[in-house]
C-alpha positions as CSV (number, residue, x, y, z in Angstrom):
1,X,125.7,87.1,77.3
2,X,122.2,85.7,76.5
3,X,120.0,87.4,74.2
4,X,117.2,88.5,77.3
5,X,120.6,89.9,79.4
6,X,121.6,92.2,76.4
7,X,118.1,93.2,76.3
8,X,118.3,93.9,79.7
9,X,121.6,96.0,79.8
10,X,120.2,98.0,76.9
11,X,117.2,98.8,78.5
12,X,119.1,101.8,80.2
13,X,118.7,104.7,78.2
14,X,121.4,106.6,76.5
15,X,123.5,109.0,78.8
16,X,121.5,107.3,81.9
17,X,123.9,105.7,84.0
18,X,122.8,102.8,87.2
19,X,124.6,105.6,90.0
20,X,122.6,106.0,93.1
21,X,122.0,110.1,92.4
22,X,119.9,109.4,88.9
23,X,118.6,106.0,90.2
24,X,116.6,107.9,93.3
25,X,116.9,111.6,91.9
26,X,113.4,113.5,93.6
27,X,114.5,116.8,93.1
28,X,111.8,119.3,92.0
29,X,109.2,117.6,92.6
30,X,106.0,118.1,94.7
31,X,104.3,115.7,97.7
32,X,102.1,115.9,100.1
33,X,102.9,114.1,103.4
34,X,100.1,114.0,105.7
35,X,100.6,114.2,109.4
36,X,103.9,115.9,108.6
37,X,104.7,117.8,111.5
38,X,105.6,114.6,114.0
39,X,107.0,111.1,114.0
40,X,107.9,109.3,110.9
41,X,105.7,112.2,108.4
42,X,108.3,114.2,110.1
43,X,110.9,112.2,109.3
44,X,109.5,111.9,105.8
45,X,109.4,115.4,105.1
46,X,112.6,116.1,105.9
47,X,114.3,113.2,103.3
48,X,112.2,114.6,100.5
49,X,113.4,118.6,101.9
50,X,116.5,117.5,102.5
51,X,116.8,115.9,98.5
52,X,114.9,119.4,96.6
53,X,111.6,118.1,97.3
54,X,108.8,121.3,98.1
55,X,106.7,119.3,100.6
56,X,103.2,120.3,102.2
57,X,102.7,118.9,105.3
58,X,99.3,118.7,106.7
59,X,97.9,117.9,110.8
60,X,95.4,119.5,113.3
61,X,97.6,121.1,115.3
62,X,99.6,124.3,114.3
63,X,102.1,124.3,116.3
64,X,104.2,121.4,115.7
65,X,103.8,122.1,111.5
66,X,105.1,125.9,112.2
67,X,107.8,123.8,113.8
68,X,108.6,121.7,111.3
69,X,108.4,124.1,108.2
70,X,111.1,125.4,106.1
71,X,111.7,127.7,103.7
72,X,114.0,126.8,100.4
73,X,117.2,125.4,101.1
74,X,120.6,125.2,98.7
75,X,119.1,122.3,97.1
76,X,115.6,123.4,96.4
77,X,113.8,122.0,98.9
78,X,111.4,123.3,101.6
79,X,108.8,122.1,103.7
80,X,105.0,124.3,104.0
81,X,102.7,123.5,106.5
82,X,98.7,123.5,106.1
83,X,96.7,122.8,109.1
84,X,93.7,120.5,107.9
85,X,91.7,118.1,109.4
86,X,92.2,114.9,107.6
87,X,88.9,112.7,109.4
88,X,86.3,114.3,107.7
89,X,85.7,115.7,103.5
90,X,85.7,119.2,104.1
91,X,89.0,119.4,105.5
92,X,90.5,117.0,103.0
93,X,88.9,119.2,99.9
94,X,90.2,122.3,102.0
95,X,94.0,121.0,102.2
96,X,93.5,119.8,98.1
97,X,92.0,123.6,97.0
98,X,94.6,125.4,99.1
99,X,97.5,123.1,96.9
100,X,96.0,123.3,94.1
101,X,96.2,127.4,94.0
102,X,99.9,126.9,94.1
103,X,100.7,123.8,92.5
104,X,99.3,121.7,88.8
105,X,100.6,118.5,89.8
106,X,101.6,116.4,92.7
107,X,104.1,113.9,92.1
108,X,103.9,111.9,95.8
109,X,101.3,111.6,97.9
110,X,101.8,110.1,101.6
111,X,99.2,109.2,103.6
112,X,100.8,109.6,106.9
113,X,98.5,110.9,109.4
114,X,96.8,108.2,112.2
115,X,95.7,107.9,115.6
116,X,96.0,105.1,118.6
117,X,93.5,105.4,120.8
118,X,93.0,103.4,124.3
119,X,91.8,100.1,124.3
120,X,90.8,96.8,126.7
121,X,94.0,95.0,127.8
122,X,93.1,91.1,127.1
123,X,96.1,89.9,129.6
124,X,94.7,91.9,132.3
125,X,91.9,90.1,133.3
126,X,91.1,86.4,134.5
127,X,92.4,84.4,131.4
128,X,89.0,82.8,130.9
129,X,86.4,83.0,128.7
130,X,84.0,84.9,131.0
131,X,87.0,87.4,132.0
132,X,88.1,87.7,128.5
133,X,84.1,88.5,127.6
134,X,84.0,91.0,130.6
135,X,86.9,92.9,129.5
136,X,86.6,92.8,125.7
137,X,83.0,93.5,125.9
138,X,82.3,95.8,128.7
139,X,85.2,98.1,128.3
140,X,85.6,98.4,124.6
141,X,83.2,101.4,123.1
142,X,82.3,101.4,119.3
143,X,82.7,105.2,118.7
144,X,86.7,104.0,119.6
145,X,86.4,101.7,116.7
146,X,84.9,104.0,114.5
147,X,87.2,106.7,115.2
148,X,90.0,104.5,114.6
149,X,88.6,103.2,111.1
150,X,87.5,106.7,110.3
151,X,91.2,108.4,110.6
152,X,93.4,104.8,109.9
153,X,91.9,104.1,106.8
154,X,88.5,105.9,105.5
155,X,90.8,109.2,105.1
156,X,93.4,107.1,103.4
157,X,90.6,106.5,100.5
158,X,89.1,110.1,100.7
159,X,92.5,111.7,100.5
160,X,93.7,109.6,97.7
161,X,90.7,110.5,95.3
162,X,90.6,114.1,96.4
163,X,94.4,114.2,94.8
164,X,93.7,111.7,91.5
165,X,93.7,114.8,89.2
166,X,96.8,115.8,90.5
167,X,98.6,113.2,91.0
168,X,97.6,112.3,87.5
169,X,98.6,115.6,85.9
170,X,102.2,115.0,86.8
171,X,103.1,113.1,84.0
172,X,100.9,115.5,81.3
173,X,101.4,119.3,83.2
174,X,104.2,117.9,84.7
175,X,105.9,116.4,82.2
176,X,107.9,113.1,84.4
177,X,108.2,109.5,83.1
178,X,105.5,108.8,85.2
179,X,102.1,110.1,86.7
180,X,102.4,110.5,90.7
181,X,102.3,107.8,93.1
182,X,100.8,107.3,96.2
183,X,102.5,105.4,99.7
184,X,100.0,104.3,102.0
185,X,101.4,104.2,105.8
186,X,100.4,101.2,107.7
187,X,101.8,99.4,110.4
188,X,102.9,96.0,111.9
189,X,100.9,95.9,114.0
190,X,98.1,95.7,110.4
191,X,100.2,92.2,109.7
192,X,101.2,90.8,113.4
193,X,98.4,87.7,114.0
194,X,98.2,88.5,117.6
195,X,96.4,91.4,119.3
196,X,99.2,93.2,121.5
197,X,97.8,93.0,124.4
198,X,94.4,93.7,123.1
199,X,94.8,96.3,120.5
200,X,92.3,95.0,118.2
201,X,91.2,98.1,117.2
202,X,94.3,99.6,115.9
203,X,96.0,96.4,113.9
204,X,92.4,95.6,112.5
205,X,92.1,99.3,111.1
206,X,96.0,98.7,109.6
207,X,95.3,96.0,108.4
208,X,92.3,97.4,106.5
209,X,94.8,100.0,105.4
210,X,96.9,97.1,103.5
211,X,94.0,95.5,102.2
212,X,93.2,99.3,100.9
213,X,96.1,99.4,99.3
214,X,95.9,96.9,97.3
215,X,92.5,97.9,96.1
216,X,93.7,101.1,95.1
217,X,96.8,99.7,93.3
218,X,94.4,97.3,91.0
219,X,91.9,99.9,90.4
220,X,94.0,102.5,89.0
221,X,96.0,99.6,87.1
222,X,92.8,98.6,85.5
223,X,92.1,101.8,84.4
224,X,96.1,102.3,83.0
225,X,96.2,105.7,85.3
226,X,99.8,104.6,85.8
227,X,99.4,106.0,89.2
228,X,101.0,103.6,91.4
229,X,100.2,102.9,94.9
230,X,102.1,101.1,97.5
231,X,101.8,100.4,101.1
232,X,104.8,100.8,104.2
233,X,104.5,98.4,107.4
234,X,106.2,100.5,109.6
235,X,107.6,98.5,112.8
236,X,109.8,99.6,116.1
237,X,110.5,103.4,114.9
238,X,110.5,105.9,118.0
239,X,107.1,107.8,117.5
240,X,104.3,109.3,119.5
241,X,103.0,105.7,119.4
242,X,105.9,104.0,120.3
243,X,107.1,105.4,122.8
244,X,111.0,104.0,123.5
245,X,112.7,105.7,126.5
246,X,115.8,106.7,125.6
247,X,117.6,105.1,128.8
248,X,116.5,101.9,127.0
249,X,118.3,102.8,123.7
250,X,121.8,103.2,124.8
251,X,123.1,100.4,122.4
252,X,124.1,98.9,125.3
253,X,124.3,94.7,125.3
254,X,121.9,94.8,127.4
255,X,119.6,97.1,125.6
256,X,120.4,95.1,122.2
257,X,119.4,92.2,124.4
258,X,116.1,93.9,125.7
259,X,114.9,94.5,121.9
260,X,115.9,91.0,121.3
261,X,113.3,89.5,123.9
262,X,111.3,92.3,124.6
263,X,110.2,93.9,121.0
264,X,111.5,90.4,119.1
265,X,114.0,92.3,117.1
266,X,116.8,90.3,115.8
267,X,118.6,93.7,115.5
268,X,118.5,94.5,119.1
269,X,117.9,97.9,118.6
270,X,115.1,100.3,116.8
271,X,114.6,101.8,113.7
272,X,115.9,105.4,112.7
273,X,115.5,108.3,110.8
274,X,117.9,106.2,107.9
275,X,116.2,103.5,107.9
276,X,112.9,104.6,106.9
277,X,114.1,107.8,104.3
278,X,115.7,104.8,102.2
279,X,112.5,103.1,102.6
280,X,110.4,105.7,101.3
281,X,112.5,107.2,98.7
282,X,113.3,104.2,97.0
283,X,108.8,103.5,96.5
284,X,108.7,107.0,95.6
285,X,111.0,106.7,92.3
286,X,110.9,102.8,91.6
287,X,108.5,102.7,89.0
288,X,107.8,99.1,88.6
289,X,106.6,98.5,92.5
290,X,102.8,98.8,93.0
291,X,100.6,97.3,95.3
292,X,102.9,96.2,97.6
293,X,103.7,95.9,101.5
294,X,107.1,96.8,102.3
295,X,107.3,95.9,106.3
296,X,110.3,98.0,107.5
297,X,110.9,96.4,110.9
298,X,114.1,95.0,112.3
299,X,113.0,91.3,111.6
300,X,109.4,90.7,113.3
301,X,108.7,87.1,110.8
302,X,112.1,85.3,113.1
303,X,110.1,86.3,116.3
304,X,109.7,82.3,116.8
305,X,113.4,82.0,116.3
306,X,114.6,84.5,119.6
C-alpha cells in the first residue's frame, strides 16, 4: 500500500467505522426546511424526522404545515410548523426570532420554498419573428418576473443571512465537527438551455439560484465560516409544479416509454420520495462538498441520445 493510501485509511478516526449509520448519522440535530408543508420540502422533512432530526418547517398557508407537523417520534425526531412569509424581510426575521427562542443553533438550513407562475407559451404562436415578438412581448408582464426573482432567489439570499449566526453557532454552542450548512433548492429547469415552452421566467430565476449558490459557497469560504453551502437541481419529482397524473405512472412499458420520449428520461419513470432523501442527506453530512450542483434527475444530459 502506498504511503498517500495509508494516509488515507488512517484518516478514519479511532472507533469510527465507514458503515452507512455513522457515515450519514443526523440525529439530534436542528434544520429549517422552508416550504415544508408540500412537495419535495415535504418530502425533506420527513427524511430528516424520520432519522431524529427536530425540523421547522415554514410556508404561507397553515393548513397544509398543521398537516404535516409531528410531534417526537421513537427516534427523536419531529416536525414544527411556523407560518411565515418567506418574500419579504419581515417575515423572514419573524420565522428567525421565533427559532431562535427555542433553539442556539441550526445545523441545516434548506431553502425550499418557490413559486411558478404563468407565462407566454413560445410554440403557440406563428413561429416567426413577429409572432414570437407578439407573444413574448405583449403577454409577458414584469411584475411576473419580479415576483418570480423575488421568491426563487432574492429570499434564498435574505434567508441565508438572517440564519448565519446560527448556523454558525453549531459548531461553538453546538459543539459538531462542523458549523451548519446550507442546501439551496434549484431546479432543471435553472440548467436546461431551452425555454420549455417559454418558461423563461422560471429557469432564468433557477438559474440565478445556482449562480447564488456558488456566491455564497465562496464568500463564506473566504471568510473560513466553514459553513458550507450547496445547491440541488431537482428534475421529474411529482410536485405541485409538476404535475404527473397518476394514470401515467403505472410503470407500465408504455408509461416507461412515455417518460422516455415525453420527459427525456432514460429511466422511464419519475423520481420518488427515495430518491431525493438520499440526495439530501448525504449534502447535509458530507463535509467536503461545497458549492456544488447536484442535478437529481433521471438522466436529462442523454436527452440527445432517446
Amino acid at each position: 500500500m502506498s504511503t498517500s493510501a495509508q494516509a488515507l485509511a488512517k484518516s478514519v478516526k479511532s472507533g469510527e467505522t465507514l458503515r452507512v449509520e455513522n457515515l450519514f448519522e443526523v440525529k439530534g440535530r436542528v434544520a429549517l426546511v422552508t416550504g415544508g408543508g408540500t412537495g419535495l420540502g415535504l418530502i425533506t422533512a420527513n427524511a430528516l424526522a424520520d432519522n431524529g432530526v427536530r425540523v421547522y418547517i415554514t410556508g404561507r398557508r397553515p393548513e397544509p404545515l398543521k398537516a404535516a407537523a409531528r410531534s417526537k417520534g421513537e427516534n427523536g425526531g419531529e416536525i414544527i410548523p411556523i407560518v411565515g412569509d418567506a418574500s419579504d424581510r419581515e417575515g423572514i426575521r419573524k420565522v428567525r426570532d421565533e427559532i431562535s427562542k427555542k433553539e442556539k443553533f441550526l445545523d441545516i438550513l434548506i431553502n425550499n420554498h418557490g413559486v411558478s407562475l404563468p407565462h407566454a407559451d413560445i410554440n403557440a404562436c406563428e413561429q416567426t419573428p413577429e409572432g414570437l415578438s407578439e407573444e413574448m412581448f405583449e403577454n409577458e408582464d414584469f411584475p411576473v418576473w419580479e415576483q418570480m426573482y423575488r421568491i426563487n432567489t432574492a429570499s434564498y439570499h435574505f434567508t441565508t443571512f438572517a440564519f448565519l449566526p446560527l448556523l454558525a453557532a453549531a459548531k461553538s454552542v453546538g459543539c459538531r465537527s462542523e458549523p451548519g450548512n446550507i442546501i439551496n433548492i434549484s431546479s432543471m429547469s435553472g440548467i436546461t438551455v431551452t425555454s420549455q415552452r417559454g418558461q423563461f421566467n422560471y429557469n432564468a430565476s433557477k438559474a440565478a439560484t445556482l449562480s447564488l449558490t456558488k456566491m455564497q459557497a465562496t464568500e463564506f469560504a473566504r471568510r473560513n465560516f466553514g459553513i458550507r453551502v450547496n445547491c440541488v437541481a431537482p428534475g421529474y419529482f411529482p410536485s405541485g409544479m409538476t404535475v404527473i397524473e397518476p394514470e401515467n405512472n403505472t410503470g407500465s412499458d408504455a408509461h416507461f416509454q412515455e417518460f422516455r420520449t415525453k420527459w427525456a428520461i432514460p429511466f422511464g419513470r419519475p423520481g420518488n420520495a427515495v430518491d431525493y432523501a438520499q440526495c439530501i442527506i448525504s449534502l447535509a453530512t458530507n463535509q467536503y462538498i461545497t458549492g456544488s450542483e447536484t442535478v437529481i434527475d433521471g438522466g436529462w444530459l442523454l436527452e440527445s441520445a432517446f
